[in-house]
N, C-alpha and C positions, 0 to 999 in steps of 0.2 A: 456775799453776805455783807450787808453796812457794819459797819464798829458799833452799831448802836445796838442793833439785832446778837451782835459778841457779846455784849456788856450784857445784855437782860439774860442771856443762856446761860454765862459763866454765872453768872451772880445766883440762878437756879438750882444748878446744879448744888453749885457749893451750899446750899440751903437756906440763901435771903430766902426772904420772901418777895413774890414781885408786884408791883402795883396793878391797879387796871389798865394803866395810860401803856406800863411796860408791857401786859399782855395783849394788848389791842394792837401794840405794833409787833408782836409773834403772827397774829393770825393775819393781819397787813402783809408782812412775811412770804415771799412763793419759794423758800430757802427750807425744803420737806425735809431734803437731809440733813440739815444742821439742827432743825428744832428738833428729827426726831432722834438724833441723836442724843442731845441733851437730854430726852423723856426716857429716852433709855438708859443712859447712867443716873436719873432720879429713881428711876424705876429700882435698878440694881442696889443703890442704895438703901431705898428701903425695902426692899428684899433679896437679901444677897446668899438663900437659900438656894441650891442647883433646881427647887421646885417652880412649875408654875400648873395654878388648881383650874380644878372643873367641878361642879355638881350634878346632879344625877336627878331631876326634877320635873314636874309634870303645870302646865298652865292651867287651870280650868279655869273656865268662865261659866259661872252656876246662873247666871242671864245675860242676855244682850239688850233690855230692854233699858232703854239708857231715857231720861226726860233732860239733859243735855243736848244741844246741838254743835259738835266738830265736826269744822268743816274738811279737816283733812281723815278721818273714821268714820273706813268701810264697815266695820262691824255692828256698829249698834245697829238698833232697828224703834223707831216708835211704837207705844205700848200694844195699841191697836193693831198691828204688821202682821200679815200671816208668817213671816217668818220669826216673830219673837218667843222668845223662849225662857222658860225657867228650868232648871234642872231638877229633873226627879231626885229626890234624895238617895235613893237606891242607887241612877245611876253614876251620880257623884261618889258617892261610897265604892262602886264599882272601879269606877277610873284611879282611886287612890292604891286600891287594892293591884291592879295591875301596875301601879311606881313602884311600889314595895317591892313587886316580884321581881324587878328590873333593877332592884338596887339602888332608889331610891327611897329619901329619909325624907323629901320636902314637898310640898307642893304651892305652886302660886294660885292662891285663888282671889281672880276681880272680877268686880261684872260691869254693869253701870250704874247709873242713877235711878232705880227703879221707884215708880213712882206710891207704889200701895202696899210693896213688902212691908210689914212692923218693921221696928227696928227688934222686936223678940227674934222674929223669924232667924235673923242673925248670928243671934246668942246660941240659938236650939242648934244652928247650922254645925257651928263651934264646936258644939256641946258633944253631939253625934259623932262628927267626926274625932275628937280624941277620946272619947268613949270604942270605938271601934282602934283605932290607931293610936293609942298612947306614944309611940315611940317618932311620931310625924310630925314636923313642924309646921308650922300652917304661917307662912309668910304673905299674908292677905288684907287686900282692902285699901286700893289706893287713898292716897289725901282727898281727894274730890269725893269719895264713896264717905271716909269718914264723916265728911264735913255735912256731908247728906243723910248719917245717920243723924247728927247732933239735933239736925231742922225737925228730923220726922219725930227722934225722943223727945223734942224739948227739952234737953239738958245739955248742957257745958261738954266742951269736948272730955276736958278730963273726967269725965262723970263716965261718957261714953265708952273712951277707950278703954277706962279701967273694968268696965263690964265686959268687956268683948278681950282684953288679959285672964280675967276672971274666967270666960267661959274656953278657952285655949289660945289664943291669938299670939302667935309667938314671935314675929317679927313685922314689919311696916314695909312695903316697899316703896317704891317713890312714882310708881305710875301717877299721869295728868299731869306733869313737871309741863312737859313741852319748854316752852322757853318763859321766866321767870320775869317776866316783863310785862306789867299790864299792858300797857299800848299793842304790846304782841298780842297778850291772852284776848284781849277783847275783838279783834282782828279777826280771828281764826274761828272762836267758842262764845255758844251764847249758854246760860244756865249754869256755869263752871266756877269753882272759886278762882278769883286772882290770886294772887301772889302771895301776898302777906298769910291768907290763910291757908293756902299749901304748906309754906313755912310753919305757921300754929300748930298743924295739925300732927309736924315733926316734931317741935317744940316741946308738947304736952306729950307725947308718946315717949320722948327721949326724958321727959321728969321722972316718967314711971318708971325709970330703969330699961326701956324699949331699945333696941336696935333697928335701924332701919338702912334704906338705901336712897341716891338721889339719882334723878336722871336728868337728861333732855333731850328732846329731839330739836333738830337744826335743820337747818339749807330751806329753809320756807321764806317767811317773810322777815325774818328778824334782820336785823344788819349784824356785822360782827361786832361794834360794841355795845349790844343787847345780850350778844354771846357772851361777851365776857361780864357783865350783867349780871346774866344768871350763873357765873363761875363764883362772881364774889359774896351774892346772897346766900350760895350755898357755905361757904367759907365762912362767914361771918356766924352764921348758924351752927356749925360744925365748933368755930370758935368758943361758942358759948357752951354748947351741952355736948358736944363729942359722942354724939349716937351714930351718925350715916358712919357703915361699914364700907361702903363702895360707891363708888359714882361711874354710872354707864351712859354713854350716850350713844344715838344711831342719828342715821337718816333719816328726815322726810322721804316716805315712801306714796306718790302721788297716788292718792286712791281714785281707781274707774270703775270698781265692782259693787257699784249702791245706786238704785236708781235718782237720789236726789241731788249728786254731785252735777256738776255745771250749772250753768247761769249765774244767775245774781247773785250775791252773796254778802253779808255784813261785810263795810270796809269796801265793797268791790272786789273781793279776791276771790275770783274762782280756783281756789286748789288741786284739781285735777290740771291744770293745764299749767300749774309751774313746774320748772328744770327740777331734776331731784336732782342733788349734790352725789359728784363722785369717789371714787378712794383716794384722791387728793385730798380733796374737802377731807372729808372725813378722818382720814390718817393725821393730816394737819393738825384739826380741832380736839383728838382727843388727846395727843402728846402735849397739846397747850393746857391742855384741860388737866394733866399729870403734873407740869411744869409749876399752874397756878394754884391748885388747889392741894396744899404741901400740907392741911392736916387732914385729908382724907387719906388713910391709908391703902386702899384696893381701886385700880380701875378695871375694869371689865369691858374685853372684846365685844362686839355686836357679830357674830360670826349669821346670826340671823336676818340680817340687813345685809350684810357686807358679804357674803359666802367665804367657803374656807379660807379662799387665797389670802385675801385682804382682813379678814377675820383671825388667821394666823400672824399675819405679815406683825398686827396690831400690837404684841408681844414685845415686838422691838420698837415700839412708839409710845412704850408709855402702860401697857394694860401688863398685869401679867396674872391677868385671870379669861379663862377663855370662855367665860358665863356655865351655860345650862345644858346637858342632851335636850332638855326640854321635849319631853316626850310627844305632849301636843302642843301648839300653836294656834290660836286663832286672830288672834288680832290683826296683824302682822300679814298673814297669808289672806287674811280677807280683800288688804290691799292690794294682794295680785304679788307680794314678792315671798316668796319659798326656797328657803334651802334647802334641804335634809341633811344635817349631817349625821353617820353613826356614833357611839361611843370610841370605837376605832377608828373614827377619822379624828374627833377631839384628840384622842391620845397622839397620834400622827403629827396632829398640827403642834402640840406641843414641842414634841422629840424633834420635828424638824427646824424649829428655832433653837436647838440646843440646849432641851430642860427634859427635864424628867415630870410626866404626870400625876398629879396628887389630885386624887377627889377628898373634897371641903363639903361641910356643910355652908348654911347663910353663913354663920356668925366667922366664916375662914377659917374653923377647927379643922385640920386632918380628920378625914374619919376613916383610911386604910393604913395598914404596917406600912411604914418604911422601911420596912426588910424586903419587901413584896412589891412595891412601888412600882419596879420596872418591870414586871414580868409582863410575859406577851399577854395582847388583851385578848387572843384567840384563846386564852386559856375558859374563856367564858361565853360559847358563840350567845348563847340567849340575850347576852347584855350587848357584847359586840354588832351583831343585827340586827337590833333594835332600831330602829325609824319613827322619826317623829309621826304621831297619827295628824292629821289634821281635819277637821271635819266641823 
C-alpha cells in the first residue's frame, strides 16, 4: 500500500472528509484489504450497535411499458409488445396482501415511463392501496418515473410530488441513478432525465420532508472518476437537504434476455457484450463509496447482484445493511442474474459476520424486540421459506 493510499484511509476513518482526487486514488487502489478495512472501522463507527438490519419487502412493478430506451434493461418492453403489461389492480393488491402475511410492512413499487397512463391513474394507485393497507409503506416511483409524471400533469415537480405524498407515497427510492454523469447517462439511455434532474427530483421530495434512497449501478461504461462523480453529486445533495437514508450500489448485470440488445447502439456501445465487474470491483467500489460519502448514514449490500457470499462478505467493507428478502424481483432477474435468498439465509449471513439480525423498516427504525432479536429464525418456518417469486 503507497503512503499516499495510508494518508487518505487514515484521514477516513478518523472522520475528514476526503476529496474526489483523494477518492479516485482509493478506487486506483488494488489494496481490497486495506480500503476495506478502513470501510469497516467507518462503518463501526457509525454504527457501533452488535446489530446489522434487513427488511422484509416485496418489488412490484405495476408495468414494464417503459417509452425510455436503456440500453443495459432487459425488462422493459415497448408499448405495442405482446409482452407489455399493466397490472390489474386486484392483482397488485393481491401481491401486497401476501408481503403482509410474510411479515412485511413495505413494498417497492416502479414501473416505467409509460406513455398514456394520467398522471390521476397514479394518485387512485396510491389511493387504493393505503386504503386497503394503511399500515404499508409504499417506497415508490423512481426519479425518472417522477420526472415523467411532472411532463404528462403539466405541473412543477413539487406540485407532483406533494399529490402523490397526499394520496400515500411514503418514501422516494433512488432507482434510474445508474451513473450520475451525463456524458455516461446519454451513452447508455435515450428518453431518461440527466443528472441534474434526477438530483431535483430528490431535492423537492426532500423539501417536503421526503425520505429517500440513492444508487448506482457501475462496471459499464463510466471510468472511475465518473464513479466518484457520482459519489460527490450525491454528497453535495445529501449536504444540502439530508433526505437519502441509504446509498446501495451493484453491478452492471449484462443483459441477453430482450430481443433488441446487440448491434448498433447510441455512442456505439453494445451492452450485452461488455465484461460485468466482479467481487473485487464491486467490494472495492462500495467500501470507497462508505469511506466517501461520510454524510450518508446506511449502505446497503446488493446480495441480489453479488449472491450471499459476497453480499454477506459486504458487512465488513463498508455496508451494514443486508437490503431486502425481496420477495419478488424482476428487474434484475430479467437480466438473466437470480439469487434466491430465504429470510434464513439473510439472517445467516448476518450472524456469520459477527452481528446479530434486526429487521428495519425504510426509514432504519427497528421494527422487532430486542429481547427477541436473536432467536432462531425456524421459530417461523412460513417466513423462513419464504422464496423470492419471480415472474
Amino acid at each position: 500500500m503507497s503512503s499516499e493510499v495510508a494518508r487518505v484511509l487514515e484521514k477516513a476513518v478518523a472522520g475528514e472528509r476526503i476529496s474526489p482526487e483523494e477518492g479516485l486514488l482509493l478506487l486506483e487502489s488494488n489494496d481490497l484489504t486495506a480500503i476495506g478495512r478502513a470501510a469497516d472501522a467507518v462503518s463501526r463507527r457509525l454504527h457501533p450497535e452488535p446489530y446489522r438490519t434487513y427488511n422484509i419487502d416485496r418489488n412490484i412493478n405495476y408495468s414494464n411499458v417503459c417509452a425510455a430506451v436503456c440500453d443495459f434493461c432487459a425488462f422493459y418492453r415497448p408499448l405495442k409488445h405482446e409482452e407489455a403489461y399493466v397490472l390489474d389492480r386486484d392483482v397488485l393488491l393481491k401481491k401486497i396482501e401476501e408481503t403482509v402475511a410474510l411479515g412485511g410492512d413495505q413494498i417497492l413499487m416502479q414501473g416505467g415511463l409509460h406513455p398514456t397512463l394520467p398522471f390521476e391513474w397514479y394518485e387512485e394507485l396510491l389511493r387504493d392501496i393505503k386504503t386497503a393497507f394503511p399500515q404499508v409503506n409504499v417506497h415508490g416511483f423512481s426519479p425518472p418515473e417522477i420526472f415523467h409524471f411532472a411532463k404528462i400533469a403539466k405541473q412543477p415537480l413539487e406540485v407532483v410530488l406533494q399529490r402523490l405524498k397526499d394520496a400515500g407515497l411514503g418514501s422516494l427510492p433512488g432507482g434510474g441513478g445508474e451513473i450520475l454523469v451525463d456524458r455516461v447517462r446519454k451513452l447508455i439511455t435515450r428518453g431518461k432525465v440527466l443528472t441534474d434532474d434526477w438530483l431535483n427530483v430528490h431535492r423537492a421530495w426532500h423539501q417536503l420532508g421526503g425520505k429517500s434512497s440513492a444508487t448506482m449501478m457501475f462496471g459499464h461504461v463510466e471510468t472511475l472518476a465518473e464513479r466518484i462523480e457520482h459519489f460527490d453529486r450525491v454528497r453535495q445533495l445529501q449536504d444540502e437537504t439530508g433526505g437519502f437514508t441509504a446509498f446501495i450500489s451493484w453491478t452492471f448485470q449484462a443483459p441477453h434476455h430482450a430481443p433488441w440488445f446487440g448491434g448498433d447502439r447510441a455512442g456505439g456501445v453494445d451492452m450485452s457484450k461488455l465484461p460485468e465487474a466482479g467481487a473485487f470491483e464491486y467490494l472495492k467500489t462500495q467500501a470507497v463509496s462508505r469511506l466517501y460519502l461520510d454524510n450518508v448514514p446506511n449502505i446497503q449490500s446488493s446480495w441480489v447482484t453479488q449472491g450471499d457470499k459476497i453480499g454477506g462478505l459486504a458487512l465488513h467493507f463498508g455496508a451494514n445493511d443486508m437490503g431486502s428478502l425481496m420477495i419478488e424481483e424482476n428487474v434484475v432477474a430479467q437480466a438473466g442474474t437470480v439469487y434466491h435468498l430465504t429470510l434464513e439465509s439473510i439472517r445467516r449471513c448476518i450472524r456469520e459476520l459477527g452481528y446479530i439480525p434486526r429487521q428495519r423498516n425504510v426509514f432504519y427504525e427497528y421494527v422487532d424486540d430486542a429481547e427477541t432479536a436473536d432467536r432462531d429464525d425456524r421459530t417461523d418456518p412460513a417466513i423462513a421459506g419464504a422464496l423470492p417469486v419471480l415472474n
